[in-house]
C-alpha positions in Angstrom: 155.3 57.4 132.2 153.4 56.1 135.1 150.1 54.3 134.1 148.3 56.6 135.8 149.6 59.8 134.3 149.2 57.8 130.9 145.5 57.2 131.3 144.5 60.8 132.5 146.5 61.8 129.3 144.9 59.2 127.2 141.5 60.7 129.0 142.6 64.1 128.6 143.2 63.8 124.6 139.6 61.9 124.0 138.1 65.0 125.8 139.7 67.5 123.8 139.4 65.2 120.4 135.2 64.9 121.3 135.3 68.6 122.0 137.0 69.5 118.6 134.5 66.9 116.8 131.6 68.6 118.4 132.5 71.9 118.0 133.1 71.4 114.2 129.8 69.7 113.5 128.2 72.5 115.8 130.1 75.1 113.6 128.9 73.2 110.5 124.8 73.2 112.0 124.7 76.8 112.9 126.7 77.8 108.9 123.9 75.3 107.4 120.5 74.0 108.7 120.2 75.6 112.0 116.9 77.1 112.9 118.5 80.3 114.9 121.3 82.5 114.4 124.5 82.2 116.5 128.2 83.2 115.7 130.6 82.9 118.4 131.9 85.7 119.6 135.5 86.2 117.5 133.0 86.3 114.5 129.9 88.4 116.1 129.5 91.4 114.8 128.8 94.4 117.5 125.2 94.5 117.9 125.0 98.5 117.8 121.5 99.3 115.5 120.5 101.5 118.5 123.7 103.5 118.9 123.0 103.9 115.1 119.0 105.2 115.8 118.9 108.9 116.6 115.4 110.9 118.3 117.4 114.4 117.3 114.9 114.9 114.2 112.0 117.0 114.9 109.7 113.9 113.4 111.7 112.0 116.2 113.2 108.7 115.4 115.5 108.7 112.5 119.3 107.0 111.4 123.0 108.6 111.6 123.6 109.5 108.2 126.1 108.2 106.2 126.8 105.1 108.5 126.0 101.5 109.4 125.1 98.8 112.5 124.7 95.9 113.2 121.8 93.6 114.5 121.7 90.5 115.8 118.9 88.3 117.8 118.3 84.5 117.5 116.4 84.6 114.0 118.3 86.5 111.9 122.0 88.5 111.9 121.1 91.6 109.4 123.6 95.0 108.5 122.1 98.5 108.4 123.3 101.3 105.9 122.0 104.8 105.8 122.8 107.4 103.1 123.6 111.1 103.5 120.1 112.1 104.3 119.5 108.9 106.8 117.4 107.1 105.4 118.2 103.5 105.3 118.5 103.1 101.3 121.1 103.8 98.7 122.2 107.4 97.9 119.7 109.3 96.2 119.5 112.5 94.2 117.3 115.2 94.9 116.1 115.5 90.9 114.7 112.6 89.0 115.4 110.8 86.0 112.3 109.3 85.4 109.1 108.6 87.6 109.9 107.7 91.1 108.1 106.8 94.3 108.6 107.9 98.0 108.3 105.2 100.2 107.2 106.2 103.9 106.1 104.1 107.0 107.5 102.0 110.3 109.5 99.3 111.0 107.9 97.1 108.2 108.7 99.6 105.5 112.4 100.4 106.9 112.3 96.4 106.4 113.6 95.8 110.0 115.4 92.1 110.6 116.1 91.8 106.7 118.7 92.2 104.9 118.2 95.5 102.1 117.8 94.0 98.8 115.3 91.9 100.4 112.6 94.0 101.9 109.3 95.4 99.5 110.9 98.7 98.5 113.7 97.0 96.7 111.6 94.5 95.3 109.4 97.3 93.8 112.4 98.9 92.5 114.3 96.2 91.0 111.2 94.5 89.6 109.6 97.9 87.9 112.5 99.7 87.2 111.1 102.8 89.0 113.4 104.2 92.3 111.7 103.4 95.5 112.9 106.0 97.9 113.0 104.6 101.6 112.2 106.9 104.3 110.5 104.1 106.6 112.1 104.2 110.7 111.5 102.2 113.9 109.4 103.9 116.6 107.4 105.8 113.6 103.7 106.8 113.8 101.1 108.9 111.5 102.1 111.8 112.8 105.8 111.5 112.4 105.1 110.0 108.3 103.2 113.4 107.8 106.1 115.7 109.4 108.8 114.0 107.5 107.4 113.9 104.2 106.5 117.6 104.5 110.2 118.8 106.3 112.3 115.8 104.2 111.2 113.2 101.9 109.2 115.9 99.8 112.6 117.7 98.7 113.0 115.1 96.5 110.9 115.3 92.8 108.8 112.1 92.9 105.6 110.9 91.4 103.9 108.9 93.7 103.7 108.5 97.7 103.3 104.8 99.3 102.1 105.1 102.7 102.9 101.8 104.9 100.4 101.9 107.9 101.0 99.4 110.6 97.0 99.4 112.5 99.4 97.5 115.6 100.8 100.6 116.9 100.0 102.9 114.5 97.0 104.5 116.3 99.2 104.7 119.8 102.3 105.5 118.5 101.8 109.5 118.7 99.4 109.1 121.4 100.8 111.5 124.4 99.3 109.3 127.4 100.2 105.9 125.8 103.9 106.7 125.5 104.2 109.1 128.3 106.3 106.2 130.5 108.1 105.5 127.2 109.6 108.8 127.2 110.2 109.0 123.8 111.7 112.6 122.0 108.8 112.7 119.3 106.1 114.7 118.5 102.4 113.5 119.6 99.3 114.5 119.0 97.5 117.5 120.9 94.1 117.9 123.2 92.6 118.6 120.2 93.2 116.6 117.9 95.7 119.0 116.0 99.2 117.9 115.3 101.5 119.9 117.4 105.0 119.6 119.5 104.0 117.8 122.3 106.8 115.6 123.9 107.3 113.5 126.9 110.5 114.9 127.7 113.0 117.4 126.8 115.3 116.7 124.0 117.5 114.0 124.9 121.0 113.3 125.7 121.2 111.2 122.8 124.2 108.7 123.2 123.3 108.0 126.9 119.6 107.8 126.1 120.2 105.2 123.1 123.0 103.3 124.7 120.9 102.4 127.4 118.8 100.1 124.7 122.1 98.3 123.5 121.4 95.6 126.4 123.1 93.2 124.5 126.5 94.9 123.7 129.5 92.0 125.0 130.7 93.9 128.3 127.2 93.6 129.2 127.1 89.8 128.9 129.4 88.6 132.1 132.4 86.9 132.1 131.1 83.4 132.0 128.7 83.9 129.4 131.7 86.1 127.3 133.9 83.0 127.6 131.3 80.7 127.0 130.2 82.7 124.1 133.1 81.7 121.9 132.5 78.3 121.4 130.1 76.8 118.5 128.5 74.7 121.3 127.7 77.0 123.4 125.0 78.0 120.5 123.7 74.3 120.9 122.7 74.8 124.5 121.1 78.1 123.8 119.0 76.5 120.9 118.0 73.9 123.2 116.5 76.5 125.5 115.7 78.9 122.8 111.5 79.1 122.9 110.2 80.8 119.9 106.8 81.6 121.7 106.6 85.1 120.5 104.2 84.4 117.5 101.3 83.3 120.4 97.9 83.6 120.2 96.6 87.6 121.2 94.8 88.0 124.4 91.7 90.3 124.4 93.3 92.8 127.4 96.5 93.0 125.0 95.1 93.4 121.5 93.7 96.2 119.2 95.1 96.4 116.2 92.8 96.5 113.3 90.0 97.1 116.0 90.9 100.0 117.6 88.0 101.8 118.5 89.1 104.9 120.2 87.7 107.9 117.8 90.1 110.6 118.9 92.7 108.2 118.1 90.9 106.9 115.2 90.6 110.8 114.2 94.3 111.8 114.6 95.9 109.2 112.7 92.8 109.8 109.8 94.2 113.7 110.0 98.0 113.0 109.6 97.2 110.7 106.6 95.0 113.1 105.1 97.9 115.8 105.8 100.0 113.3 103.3 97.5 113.2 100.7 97.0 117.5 100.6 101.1 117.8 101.0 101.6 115.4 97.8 99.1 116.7 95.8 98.7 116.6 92.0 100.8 112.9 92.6 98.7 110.1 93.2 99.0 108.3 97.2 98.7 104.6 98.0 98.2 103.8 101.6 99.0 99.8 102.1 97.5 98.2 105.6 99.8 95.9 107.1 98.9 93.2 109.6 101.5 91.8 111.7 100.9 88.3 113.1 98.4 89.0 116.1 96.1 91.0 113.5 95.8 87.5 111.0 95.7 85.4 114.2 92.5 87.3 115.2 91.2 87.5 112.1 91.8 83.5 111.9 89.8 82.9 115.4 87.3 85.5 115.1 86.0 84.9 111.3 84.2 87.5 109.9 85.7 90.1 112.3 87.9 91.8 109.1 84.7 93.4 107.8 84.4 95.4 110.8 87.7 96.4 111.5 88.9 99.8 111.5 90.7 99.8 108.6 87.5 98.6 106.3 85.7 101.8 107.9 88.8 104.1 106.9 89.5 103.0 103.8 86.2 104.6 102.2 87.1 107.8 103.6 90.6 107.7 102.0 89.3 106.7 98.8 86.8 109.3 99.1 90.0 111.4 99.0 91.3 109.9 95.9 93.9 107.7 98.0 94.1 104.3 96.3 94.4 101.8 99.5 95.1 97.9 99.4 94.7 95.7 102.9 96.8 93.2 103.0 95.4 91.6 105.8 92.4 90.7 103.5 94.7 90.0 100.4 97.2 87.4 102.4 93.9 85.7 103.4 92.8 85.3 99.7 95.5 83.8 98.6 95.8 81.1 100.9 97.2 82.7 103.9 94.2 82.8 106.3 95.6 80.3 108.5 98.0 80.2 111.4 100.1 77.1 109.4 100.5 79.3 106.3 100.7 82.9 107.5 103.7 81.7 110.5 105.8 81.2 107.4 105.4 85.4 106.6 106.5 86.3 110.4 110.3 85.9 112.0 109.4 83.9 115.0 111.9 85.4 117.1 110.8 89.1 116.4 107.2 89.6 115.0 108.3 91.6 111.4 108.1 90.3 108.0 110.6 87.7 107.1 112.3 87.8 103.8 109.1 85.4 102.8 106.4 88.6 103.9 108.3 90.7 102.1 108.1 88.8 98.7 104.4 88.4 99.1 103.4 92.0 100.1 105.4 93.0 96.8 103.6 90.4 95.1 100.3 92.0 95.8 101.2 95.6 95.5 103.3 95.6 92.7 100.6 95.6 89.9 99.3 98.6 91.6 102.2 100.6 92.3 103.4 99.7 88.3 99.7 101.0 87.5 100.2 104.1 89.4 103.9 105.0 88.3 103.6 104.1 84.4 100.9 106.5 83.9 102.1 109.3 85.3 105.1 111.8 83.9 107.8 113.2 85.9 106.8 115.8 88.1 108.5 119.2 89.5 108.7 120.8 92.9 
């Protein structure tokens, strides 16, 4: 062999050896101590949790029964299950054993990003004993809680009713004008106040409406990135220019939250809840106030602010109505969790929804309540 020949060979086989070396220590950082997700893509699953969201429901968004997705983003790598009845939760009888709860709310109650076992309805019902039925969605609002409880989750016997409100979106997310550009297939509120069928738009094409949201799907990707994609070290470069900013400090023009101060809006969501309370009636309601990260971040820059938030002038009205109500926003501050280097911990930085670690702490708080509630109360009929 020419000396030539032999040194782009001997150059050739060092470039491929480094390559291998790297690639295994890359495969070994992203299976151990890496601070995103990444797979390559001959072990990605299909990202697919929208092709697995449906708007066909007449409370809007909902799941495909009896079937599964995937999701995927740089945080976190999580499967989704729904039972015959689509709700993401284990298969559940209509009748009751014992005393049981019905678990309704948004994103943070459907325990979005996490994996099952992990989010606050599990941890309720593996810690108590009691079944936490899970009838929590994506894209949910007031209105929608109060429809499906009423046309759904109250079918099944149960003897209390936890209400998850989100004050982030919870006060737009059945507001006609807000989502008109959205056009979302969900009911909104009316002109009045009263809770009626108003929609953007007519009932959807369904697959070509939700497939339009699967941005990520591989045929979307390009051809570079696709053969890029299956190499361990192609995760590496993306980590380097990975910028969790999404946790960021609110902006005035931006944020409401816990201060929204619109009263029809203020008046609609107070009705739907209200509705809840009438519809499961003799059994006992909680309503649990979440903040998400902007709300604490506020609260953190702005001290004092909580007492006059929205939710601190609801809650006497609720409780008025013998709804027992617990803010967490409040409670995460008293136990230590006040501050921006605390309460990140409670957040996935690459999405904005409890982490496994917000999860644990929510049920931390609420479980003596919900234990309170439930052991004192014997099984109720339809």
């Amino acid at each position: 062999m020419r000396p030539g020949i032999r040194k782009l060979v001997l150059i050739a086989g060092w470039v491929v050896w480094t390559f291998g070396v790297l690639e295994l220590v890359s495969a070994a950082y992203f299976l151990t101590v890496a601070r995103t997700y990444y797979r390559p893509l001959y072990l990605e699953q299909r990202d697919d949790q929208w092709l697995w969201r449906t708007e066909r429901e007449d409370w809007g968004a909902w799941h495909l029964p009896s079937s599964s997705a995937h999701h995927t983003a740089p945080c976190f790598s999580v499967t989704y299950r729904s039972n015959a009845y689509g709700a993401r939760d284990r298969e559940r009888s209509v009748s009751a054993a014992g005393p049981r709860a019905v678990v309704l709310g948004d994103s943070f109650i459907e325990g979005y990003a996490v994996d099952e076992d992990r989010r606050l309805s599990n941890l309720l019902e593996r810690d108590l004993g009691y079944e936490m039925l899970n009838f929590g969605s994506v894209d949910f609002g007031p209105l929608q809680y109060a429809i499906l409880y009423e046309r759904l989750a109250r079918r099944f016997e149960h003897d209390l009713v936890i209400v998850g409100v989100l004050p982030s979106n919870d006060f737009l997310d059945n507001d006609l004008e807000f989502y008109r550009p959205w056009r979302h297939f969900r009911p909104f509120y009316g002109a009045n106040g009263s809770a009626v069928y108003v929609r953007s738009r007519p009932r959807p094409d369904e697959p070509t409406l939700l497939s339009e949201r699967a941005v990520d799907l591989p045929e979307r990707r390009g051809r570079v990135r696709n053969v890029l994609g299956l190499f361990w070290l192609y995760g590496v470069y993306r980590e380097l220019r990975y910028d969790a900013t999404l946790l960021t400090d609110p902006t005035p023009s931006e944020y409401v939250g816990y201060f929204e101060s619109d009263r029809t809006r203020i008046s609609n969501v107070t009705q739907s809840l209200l509705k809840i309370r009438q519809l499961a009636a003799p059994r006992p309601v909680l309503m649990i106030f979440i903040p998400d990260y902007r709300d604490l971040r506020y609260v953190e820059t702005h001290p004092g602010s909580e007492d006059v938030s929205v939710v601190a002038g609801l809650r006497p009205v609720l409780e008025a109505e013998g709804i027992t109500t617990i803010d967490l926003l409040t409670e995460f501050a008293r136990r230590g969790f006040g501050e921006q280097a605390s309460y990140e911990a409670l957040y996935l930085r690459c999405d904005g929804h409890w982490s496994d670690n917000g999860h644990r702490l929510a049920f931390e708080i609420i479980e003596p309540v919900v234990k309170d509630l439930l052991g004192r109360q014997r099984p109720l009929t339809q």
